[in-house]
MIPA-965613 format. One record per residue (C-alpha): residue number from 0; residue in one letter; x, y, z. Coordinates in steps of 0.5 Angstrom, whole numbers. Example, Ala and Ser with C-alpha at 12.3 -4.5 7.8 and 13.67 -1.06 7.14 Angstrom:
BEGIN
PT     i   aa      c1      c2      c3
PT     0    a      25      -9      16
PT     1    s      27      -2      14
This chain:
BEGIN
PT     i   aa      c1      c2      c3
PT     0    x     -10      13       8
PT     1    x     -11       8      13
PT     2    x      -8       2      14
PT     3    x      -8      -6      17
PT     4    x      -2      -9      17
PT     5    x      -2     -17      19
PT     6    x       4     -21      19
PT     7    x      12     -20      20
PT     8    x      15     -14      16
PT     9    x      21     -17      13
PT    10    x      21     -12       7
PT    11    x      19      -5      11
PT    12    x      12      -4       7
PT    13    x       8      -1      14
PT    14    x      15       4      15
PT    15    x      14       5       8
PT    16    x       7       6       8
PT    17    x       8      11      14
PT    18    x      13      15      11
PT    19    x       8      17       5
PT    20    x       3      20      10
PT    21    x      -1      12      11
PT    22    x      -3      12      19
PT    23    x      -1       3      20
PT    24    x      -5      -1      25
PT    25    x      -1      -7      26
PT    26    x      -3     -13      28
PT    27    x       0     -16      34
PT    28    x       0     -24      33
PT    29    x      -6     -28      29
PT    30    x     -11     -23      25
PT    31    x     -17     -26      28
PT    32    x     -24     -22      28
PT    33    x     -22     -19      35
PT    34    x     -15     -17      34
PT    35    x     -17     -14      27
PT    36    x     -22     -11      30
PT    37    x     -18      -7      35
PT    38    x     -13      -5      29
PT    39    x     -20       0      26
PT    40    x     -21      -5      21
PT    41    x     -28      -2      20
PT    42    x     -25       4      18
PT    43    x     -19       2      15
PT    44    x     -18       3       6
PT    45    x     -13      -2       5
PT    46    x     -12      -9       9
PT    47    x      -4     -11       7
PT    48    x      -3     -19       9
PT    49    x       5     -21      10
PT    50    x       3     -28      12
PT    51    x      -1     -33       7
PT    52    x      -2     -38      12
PT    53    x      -6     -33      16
PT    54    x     -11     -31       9
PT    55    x     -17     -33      14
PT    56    x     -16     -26      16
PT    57    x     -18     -23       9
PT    58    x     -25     -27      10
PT    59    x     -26     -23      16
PT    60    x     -22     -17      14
PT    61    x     -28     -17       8
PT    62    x     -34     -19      12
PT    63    x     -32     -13      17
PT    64    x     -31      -7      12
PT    65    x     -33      -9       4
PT    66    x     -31      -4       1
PT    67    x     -23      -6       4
PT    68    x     -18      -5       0
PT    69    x     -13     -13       1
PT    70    x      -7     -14      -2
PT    71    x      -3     -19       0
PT    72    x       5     -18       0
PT    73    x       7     -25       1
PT    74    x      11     -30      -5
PT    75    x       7     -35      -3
PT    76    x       0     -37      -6
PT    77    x      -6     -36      -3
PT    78    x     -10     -43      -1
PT    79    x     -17     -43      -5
PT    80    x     -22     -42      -1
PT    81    x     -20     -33      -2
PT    82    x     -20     -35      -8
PT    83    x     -27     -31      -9
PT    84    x     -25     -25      -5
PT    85    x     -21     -19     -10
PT    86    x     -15     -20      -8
PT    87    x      -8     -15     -10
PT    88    x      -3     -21      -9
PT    89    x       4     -18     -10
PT    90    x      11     -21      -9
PT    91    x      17     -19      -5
PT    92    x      22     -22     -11
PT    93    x      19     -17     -16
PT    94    x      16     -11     -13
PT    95    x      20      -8      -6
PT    96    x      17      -5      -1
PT    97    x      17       3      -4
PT    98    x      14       1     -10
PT    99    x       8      -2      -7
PT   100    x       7       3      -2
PT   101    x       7       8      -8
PT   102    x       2       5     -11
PT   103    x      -2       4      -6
PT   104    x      -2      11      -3
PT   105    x      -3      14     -11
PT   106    x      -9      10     -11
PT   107    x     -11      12      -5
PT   108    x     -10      20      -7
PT   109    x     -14      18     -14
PT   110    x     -20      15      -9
PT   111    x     -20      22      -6
């Protein structure tokens, strides 16, 4: 499974991810098209958003790969023009970072 990772990782779910086998791109600052595009957003399956305040980034993580996997692992809510996107929101209060990093690298291997 390949994986961008865009926001800070307070809770360690892109070494999480790493430890079952994800290879993580991380994006360095803002997650604009270039920046998404440099971590191989187009090749990516999942796009995980820490920061809400970033959630342009899911519209253009989409436009750039559709078939992208979004999850956002952040306890604040998403502003509402994602709402149309399909989007897993996950909070960091009731799912920790082992958790979903299981979840998402289990999807993944069903996908295969």
């Amino acid at each position: 499974m390949n994986a961008v990772f865009a926001g800070t990782d307070t809770e360690g779910l892109a070494d999480e991810l790493r430890e079952r086998g994800a290879t993580v791109s991380v994006v360095d600052g803002i997650a604009n098209r270039p920046a998404l595009e440099e971590a191989g957003v187009h090749d990516a399956d999942v796009f995980v958003l820490t920061d809400a305040g970033q959630a342009t980034s899911i519209v253009v993580a989409r436009d750039l790969n559709p078939d992208i996997r979004v999850v956002a692992y952040t306890a604040d809510s998403l502003p509402e023009f994602v709402s149309g996107q399909q989007v897993l929101g996950m909070d960091p209060a009731l799912f920790d970072a082992d958790t979903v990093a299981e979840e998402l690298t289990d999807a993944d291997d069903a996908d295969d």
